[in-house]
N, C-alpha and C positions, 0 to 999 in steps of 0.2 A: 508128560511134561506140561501140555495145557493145563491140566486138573492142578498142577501143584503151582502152578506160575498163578493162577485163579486167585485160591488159596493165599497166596503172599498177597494179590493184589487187594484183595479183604480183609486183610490185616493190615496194610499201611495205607485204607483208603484214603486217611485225608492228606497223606505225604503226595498221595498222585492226586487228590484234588488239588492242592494248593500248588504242583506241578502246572495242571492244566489249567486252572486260572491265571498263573504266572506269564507261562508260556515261554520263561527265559530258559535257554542253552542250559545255567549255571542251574535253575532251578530242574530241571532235567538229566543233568550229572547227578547232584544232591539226593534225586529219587532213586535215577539208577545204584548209586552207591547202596543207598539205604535197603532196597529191595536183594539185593546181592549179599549184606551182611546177615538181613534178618532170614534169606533162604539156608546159608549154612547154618545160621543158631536152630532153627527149626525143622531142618530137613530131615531128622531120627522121627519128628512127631508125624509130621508128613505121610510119610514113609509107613507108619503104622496105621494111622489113620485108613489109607488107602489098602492095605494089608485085610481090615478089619474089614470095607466093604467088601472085598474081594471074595471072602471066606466065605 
């Protein structure tokens, strides 16, 4: 779960920067959400990905 939560967080870095420079509640939801949507669209590549080092 860490390697792939990693993964997302690298892909929407600047949503979590502009998070942690904000520092608001709202901008924090905003992230959370966004981090949650782009985990389901992504999770099949993920999942391969990790598959592929594993091999």
């Amino acid at each position: 779960m860490t390697y792939r939560f990693n993964i997302i967080l690298m892909a929407v870095g600047a949503v979590i920067i502009t998070f942690y420079t904000n520092g608001s509640k709202k901008g924090f939801r905003y992230s959370q959400t966004y981090i949650e949507d782009l985990f389901e669209e992504y999770e099949p590549l993920i999942k391969q990905y990790f598959e592929k080092l594993s091999s």
